[in-house]
C-alpha positions as CSV (number, residue, x, y, z in Angstrom):
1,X,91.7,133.5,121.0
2,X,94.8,134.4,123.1
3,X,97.9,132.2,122.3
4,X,97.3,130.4,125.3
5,X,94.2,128.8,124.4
6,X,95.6,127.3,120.8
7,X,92.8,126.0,118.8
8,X,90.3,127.1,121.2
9,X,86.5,128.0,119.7
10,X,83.2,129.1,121.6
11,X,79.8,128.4,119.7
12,X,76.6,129.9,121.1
13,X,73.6,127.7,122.3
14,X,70.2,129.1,122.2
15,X,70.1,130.1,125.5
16,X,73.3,132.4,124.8
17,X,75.9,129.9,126.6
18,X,79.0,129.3,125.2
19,X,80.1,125.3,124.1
20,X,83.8,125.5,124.2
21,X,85.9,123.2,121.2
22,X,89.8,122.8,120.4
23,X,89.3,122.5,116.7
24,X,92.7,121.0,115.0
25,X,93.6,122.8,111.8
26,X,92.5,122.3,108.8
27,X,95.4,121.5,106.5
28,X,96.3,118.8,108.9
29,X,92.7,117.4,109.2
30,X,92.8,117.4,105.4
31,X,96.4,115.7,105.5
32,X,94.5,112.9,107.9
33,X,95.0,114.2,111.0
34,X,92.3,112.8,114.2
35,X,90.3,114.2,116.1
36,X,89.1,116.7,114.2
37,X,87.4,118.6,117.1
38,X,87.1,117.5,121.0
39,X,84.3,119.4,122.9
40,X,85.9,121.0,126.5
41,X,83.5,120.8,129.0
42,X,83.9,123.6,130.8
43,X,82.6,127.0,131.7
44,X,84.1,130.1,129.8
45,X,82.5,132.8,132.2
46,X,84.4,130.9,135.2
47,X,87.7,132.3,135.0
48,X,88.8,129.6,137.8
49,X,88.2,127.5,134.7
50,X,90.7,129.5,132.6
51,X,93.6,127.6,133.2
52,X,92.0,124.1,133.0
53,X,90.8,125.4,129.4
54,X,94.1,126.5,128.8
55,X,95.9,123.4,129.7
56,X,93.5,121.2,127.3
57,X,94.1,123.3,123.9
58,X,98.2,123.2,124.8
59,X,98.0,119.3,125.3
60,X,95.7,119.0,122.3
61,X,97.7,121.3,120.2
62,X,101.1,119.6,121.2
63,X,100.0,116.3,120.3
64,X,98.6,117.6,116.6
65,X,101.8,119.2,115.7
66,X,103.8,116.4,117.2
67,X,101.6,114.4,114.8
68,X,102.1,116.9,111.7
69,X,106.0,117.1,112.4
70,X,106.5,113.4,111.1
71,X,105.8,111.5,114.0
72,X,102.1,110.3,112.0
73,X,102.7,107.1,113.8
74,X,103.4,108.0,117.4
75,X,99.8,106.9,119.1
76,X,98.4,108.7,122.7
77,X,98.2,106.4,125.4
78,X,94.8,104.4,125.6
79,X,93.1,106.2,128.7
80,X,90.1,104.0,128.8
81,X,87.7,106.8,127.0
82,X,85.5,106.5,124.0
83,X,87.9,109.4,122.4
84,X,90.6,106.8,122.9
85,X,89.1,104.1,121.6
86,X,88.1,106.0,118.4
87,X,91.6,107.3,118.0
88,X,93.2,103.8,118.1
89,X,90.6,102.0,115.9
90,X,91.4,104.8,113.2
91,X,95.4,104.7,113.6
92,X,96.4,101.4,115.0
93,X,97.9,100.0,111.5
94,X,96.1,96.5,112.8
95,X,92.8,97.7,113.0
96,X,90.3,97.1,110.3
97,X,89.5,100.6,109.7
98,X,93.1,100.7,108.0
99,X,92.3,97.8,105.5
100,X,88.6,99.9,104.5
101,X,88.4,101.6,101.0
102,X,88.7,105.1,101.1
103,X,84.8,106.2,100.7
104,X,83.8,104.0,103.5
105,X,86.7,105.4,105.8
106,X,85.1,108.7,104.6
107,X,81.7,107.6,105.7
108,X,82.8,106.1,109.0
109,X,84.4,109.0,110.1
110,X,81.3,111.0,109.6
111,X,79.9,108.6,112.7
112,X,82.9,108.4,114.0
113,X,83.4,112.2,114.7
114,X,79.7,112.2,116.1
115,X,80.6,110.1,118.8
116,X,83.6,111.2,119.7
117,X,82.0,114.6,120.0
118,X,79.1,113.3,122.1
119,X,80.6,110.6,124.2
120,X,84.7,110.8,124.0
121,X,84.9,112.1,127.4
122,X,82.8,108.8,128.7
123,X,84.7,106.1,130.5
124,X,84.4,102.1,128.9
125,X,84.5,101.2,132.5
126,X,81.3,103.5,133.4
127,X,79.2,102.4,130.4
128,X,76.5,99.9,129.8
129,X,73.3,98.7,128.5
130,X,71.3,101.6,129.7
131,X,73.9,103.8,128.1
132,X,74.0,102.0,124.5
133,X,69.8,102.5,124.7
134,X,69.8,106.1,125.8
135,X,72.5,106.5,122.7
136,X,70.4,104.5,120.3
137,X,67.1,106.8,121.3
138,X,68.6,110.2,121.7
139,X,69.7,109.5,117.8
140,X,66.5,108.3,116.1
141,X,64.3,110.9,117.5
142,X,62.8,113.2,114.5
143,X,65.5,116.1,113.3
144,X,62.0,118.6,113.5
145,X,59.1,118.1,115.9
146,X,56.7,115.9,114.4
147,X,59.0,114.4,111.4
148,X,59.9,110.5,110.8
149,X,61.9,108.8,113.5
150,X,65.9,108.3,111.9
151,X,66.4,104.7,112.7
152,X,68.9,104.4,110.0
153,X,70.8,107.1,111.6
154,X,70.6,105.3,114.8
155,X,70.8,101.7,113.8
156,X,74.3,103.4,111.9
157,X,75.8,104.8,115.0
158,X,74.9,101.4,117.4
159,X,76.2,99.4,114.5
160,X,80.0,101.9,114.7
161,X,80.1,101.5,118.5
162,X,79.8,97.5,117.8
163,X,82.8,97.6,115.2
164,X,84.8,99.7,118.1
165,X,84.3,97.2,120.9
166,X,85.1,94.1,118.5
167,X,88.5,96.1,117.5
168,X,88.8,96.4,121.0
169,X,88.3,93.1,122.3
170,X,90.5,91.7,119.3
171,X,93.6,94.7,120.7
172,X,93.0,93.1,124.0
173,X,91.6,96.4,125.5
174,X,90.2,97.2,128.7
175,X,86.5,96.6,129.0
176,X,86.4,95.6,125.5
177,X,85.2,92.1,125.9
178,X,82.9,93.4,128.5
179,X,80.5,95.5,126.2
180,X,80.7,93.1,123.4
181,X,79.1,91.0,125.1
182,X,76.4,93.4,126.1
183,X,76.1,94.6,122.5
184,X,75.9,90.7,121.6
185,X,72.7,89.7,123.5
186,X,71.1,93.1,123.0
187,X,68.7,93.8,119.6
188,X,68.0,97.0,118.3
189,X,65.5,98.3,115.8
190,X,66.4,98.2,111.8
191,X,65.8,100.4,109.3
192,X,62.5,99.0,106.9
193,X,64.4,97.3,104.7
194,X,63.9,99.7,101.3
195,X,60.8,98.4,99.1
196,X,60.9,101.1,96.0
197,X,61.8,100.2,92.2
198,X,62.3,101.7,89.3
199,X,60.3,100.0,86.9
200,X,60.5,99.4,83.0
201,X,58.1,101.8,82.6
202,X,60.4,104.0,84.5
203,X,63.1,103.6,83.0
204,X,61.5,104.4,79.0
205,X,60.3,107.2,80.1
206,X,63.3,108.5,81.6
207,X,65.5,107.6,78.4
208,X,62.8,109.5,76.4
209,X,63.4,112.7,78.4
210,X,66.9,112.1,79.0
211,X,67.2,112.2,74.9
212,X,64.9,114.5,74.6
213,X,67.3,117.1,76.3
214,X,70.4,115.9,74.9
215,X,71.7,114.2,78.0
216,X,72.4,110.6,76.5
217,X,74.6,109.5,78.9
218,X,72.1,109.4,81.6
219,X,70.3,107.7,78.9
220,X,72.6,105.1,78.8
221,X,73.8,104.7,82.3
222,X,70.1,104.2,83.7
223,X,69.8,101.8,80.9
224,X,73.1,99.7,81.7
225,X,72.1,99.7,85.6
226,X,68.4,98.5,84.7
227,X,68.9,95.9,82.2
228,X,72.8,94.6,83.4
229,X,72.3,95.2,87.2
230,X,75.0,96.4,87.8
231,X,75.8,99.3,90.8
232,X,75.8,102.8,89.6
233,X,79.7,103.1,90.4
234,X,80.6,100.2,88.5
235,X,78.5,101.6,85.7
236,X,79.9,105.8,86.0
237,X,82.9,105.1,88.3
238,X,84.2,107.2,90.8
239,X,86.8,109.8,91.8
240,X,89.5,108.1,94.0
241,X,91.8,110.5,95.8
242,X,95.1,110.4,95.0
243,X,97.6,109.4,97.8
244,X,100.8,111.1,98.2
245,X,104.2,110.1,95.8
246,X,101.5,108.2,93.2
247,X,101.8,109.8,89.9
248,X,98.6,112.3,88.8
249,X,98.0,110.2,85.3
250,X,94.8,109.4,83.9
251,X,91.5,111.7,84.3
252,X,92.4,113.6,87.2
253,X,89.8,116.3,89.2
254,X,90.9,118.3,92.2
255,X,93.3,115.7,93.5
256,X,91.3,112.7,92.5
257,X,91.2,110.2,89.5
258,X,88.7,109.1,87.9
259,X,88.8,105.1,88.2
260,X,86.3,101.8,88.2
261,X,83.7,103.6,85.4
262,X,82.8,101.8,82.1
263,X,85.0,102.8,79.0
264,X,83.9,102.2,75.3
265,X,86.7,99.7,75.1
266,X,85.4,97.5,77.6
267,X,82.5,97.1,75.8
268,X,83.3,97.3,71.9
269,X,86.9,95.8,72.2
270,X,84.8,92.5,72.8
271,X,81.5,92.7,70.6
272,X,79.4,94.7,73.2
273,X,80.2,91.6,75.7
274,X,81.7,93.5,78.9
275,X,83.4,91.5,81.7
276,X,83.8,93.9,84.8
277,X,85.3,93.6,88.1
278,X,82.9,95.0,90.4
279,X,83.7,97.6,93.1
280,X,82.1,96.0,96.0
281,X,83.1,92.3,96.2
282,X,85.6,92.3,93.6
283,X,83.4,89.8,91.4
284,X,83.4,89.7,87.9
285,X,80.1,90.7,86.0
286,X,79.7,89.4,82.8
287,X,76.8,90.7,80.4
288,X,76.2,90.4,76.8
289,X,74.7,94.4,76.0
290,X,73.4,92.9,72.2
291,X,71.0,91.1,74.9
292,X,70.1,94.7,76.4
293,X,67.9,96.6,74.3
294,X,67.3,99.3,75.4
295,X,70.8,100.0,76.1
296,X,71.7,99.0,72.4
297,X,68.7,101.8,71.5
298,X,70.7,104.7,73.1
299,X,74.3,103.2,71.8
300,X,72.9,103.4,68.4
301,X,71.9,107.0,68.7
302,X,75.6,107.9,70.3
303,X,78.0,108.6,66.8
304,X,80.8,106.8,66.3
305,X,83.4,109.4,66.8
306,X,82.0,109.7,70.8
307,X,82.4,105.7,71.3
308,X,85.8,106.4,73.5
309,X,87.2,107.1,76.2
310,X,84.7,106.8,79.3
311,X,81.2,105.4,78.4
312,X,79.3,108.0,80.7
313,X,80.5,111.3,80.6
314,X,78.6,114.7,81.8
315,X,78.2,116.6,78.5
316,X,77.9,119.6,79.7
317,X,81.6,119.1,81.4
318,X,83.5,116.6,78.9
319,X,84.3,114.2,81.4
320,X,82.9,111.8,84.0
321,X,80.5,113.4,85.9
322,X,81.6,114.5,89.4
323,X,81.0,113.1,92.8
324,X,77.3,113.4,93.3
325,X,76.4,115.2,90.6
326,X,75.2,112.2,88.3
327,X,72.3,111.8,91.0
328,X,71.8,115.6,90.7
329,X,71.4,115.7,87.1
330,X,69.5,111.7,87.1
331,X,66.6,113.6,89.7
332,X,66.2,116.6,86.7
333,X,65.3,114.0,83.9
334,X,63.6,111.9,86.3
335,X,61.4,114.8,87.4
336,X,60.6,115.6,83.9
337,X,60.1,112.3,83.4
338,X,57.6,111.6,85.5
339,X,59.5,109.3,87.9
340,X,58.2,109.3,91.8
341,X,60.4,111.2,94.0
342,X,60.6,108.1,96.1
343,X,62.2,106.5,93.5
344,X,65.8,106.8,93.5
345,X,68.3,106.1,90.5
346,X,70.2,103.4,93.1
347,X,66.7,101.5,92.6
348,X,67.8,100.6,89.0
349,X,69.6,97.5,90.3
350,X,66.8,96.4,92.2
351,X,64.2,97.2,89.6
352,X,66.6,94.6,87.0
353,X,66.5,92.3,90.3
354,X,62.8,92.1,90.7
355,X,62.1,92.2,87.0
356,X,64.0,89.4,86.3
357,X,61.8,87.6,89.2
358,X,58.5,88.2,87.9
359,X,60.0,86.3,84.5
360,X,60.3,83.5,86.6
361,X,64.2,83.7,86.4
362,X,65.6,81.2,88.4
363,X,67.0,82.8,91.4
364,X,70.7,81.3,91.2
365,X,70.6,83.0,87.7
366,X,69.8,86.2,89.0
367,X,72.3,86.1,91.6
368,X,74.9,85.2,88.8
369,X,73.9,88.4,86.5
370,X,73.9,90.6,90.1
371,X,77.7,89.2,90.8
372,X,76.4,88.4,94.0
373,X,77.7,85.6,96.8
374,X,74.8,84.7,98.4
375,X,71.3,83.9,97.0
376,X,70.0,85.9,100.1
377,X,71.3,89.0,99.2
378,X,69.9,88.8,95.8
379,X,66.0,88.4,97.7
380,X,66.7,91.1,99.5
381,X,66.7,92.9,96.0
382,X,63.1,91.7,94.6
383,X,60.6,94.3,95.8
384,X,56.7,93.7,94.9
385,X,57.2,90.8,92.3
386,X,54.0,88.6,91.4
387,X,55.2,86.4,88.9
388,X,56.8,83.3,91.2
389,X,53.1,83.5,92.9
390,X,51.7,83.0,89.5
391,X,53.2,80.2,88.6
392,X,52.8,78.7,92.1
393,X,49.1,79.6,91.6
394,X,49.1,78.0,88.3
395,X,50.5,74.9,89.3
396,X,48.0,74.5,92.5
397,X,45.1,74.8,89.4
398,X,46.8,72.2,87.8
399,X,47.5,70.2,90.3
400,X,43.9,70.5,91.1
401,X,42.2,69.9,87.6
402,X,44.6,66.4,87.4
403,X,42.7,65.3,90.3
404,X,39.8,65.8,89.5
405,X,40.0,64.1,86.2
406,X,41.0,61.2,87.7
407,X,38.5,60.9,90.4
């Protein structure tokens, strides 16, 4: 594009129109730069247009590299549009968003972005209940013709737009108040809340594969989630990227460092008794592995010159397993294994969960070994359990049979 349309691009819809975007650039998205794009609503083959188009990249562009020159903190006036709204709940230092961990910022801007593209140029003022339900519908319909509705994709984005208009009514912004208070008294539709497990059975046959091919840290890591429930991070850990002026030390990836994950000190430095701070709620989980058999079956086949440094590592790399790739290489064994598709390795916890309530496991027990707060959360875990009912059953029969011996 000519240098006075900076940052302009035109993408092609199917009918051979262009959809015009300033796009920011990408080492200063990558350095944390927002927006990353802003659609221009405009018409290219209108070259009345030209100059509007024109004076939107300049503004746009100005503002970035005022941004990238050192003035990170220097915030655009709030003009009363989604776009603005966005912008200030991700760079006002007393917004929420600031106080987030790093992966759920990451996540949040994925929604974030999508509104801002579809709805930044709306005005709070103009928008209401009719808008938030032609929002909510236009994202759950099916991505192809004829596929499942995306009501987790929906329910996602309703659920962003509530956290913008609570920031806003706390920043004491226009119209803020006003569509909380829509979004208040207004229900939407939830996702089915998830019913899968993976089972004992499951999980013995996966270790036997896993072993089989010589990948005994999946081995051991389905086996710690199953029998310890804990969450697959606090079991493999995770890549954390490393913030400007901190020193690269430790296992360190393409800018990241490898923090949170089990080591072979946490667990043989006290007798196989690990006591971990989990990722989530910052609880400590405290498990005694001589307990856990199967995970003591796989520990046993591991030689004792491999019992350091992290307790899951990808063999095939020599060090934790990368972002995403432990599910990768988890679906292979499962596969082989004979473990339904539908079944995910994030269904270990659960599986624990709902074992542990078919042994007729106090609840409040399970809640303690899941490092869980509330007892309701812990429910939400036990999927298809029958062993509560069976007792309840068998005390109704006894119940009944004392009666009747004393009539």
């Amino acid at each position: 594009m000519p240098s006075d349309f900076p940052g302009l691009k035109r993408r092609r819809n199917k009918d051979g129109t262009a959809r015009l975007y300033w796009v920011a650039r990408p080492d200063l998205c990558k350095a944390g730069y927002r927006p990353r794009t802003v659609p221009l609503h405009y018409d290219w083959s209108d070259e009345s247009q030209h100059s509007l188009i024109s004076s939107a990249c300049m503004k746009l562009q100005a503002e970035m590299l005022e941004w990238s020159a050192g003035r990170k903190d220097t915030h655009r006036p709030f003009d009363g549009t989604v776009a603005a709204l966005v912008r200030l709940y991700q760079t006002d230092e007393a917004s929420p968003y600031k106080r987030l961990k790093w992966n759920t910022r990451r996540t949040y801007d994925q929604v974030l972005e999508t509104l801002e593209n579809a709805f930044g140029e709306r005005a709070l003022v103009c928008l209401g209940l009719k808008d938030f339900r032609r929002w909510y519908d236009a994202a759950r319909k099916p991505k192809t013709p004829g596929g499942a509705q995306r009501v987790r994709k929906a329910h996602g984005l309703i659920g962003m737009v509530r956290r913008l208009v609570s920031y806003g009514v706390a920043a004491e912004l226009a119209e803020c108040a006003r569509l909380a208070a829509i979004l208040r008294e207004t229900s939407f539709e939830q996702p089915a809340q998830r019913r899968t497990r993976l089972t004992l059975q499951h999980v013995e046959a996966f270790i036997s594969a896993a072993i089989a091919q010589g990948r005994f840290s999946l081995a051991l890591g389905t086996a710690l989630q199953f029998e310890t429930t804990l969450r697959q991070r606090d079991v493999i850990g995770e890549w954390e990227p490393i913030e400007e002026g901190q020193e690269r030390s430790g296992i360190v990836l393409r800018g990241r460092r490898w923090v949170n994950g089990l080591t072979w000190s946490d667990a043989l430095s006290n007798d196989f008794e690990i006591y971990k701070e989990t990722t989530k709620t910052g609880a400590i989980a405290a498990h005694d592995l001589k307990l856990c058999p199967l995970v003591m079956k796989v520990v046993g086949m591991i030689p004792a010159d491999r019992r350091v440094g992290p307790l899951i590592v990808d063999e095939e790399a020599g060090r934790p397993y990368a972002e995403h790739a432990y599910a990768r290489e988890w679906r292979v064994i499962a596969d082989a294994a004979g473990v339904p598709q539908g079944v995910w390795n994030m269904d270990a916890r659960a599986g624990g969960i709902s074992e542990a309530d078919d042994a007729g496991a106090a609840l409040d027990d399970i809640r303690s070994q899941a490092a869980h707060a509330q007892a309701a959360t812990t429910a939400r875990y036990v999927r298809g359990t029958i062993g509560k009912s069976r007792k309840v059953a068998k005390l109704r029969a006894a119940h009944r049979a004392e009666r009747q011996s004393n009539d």
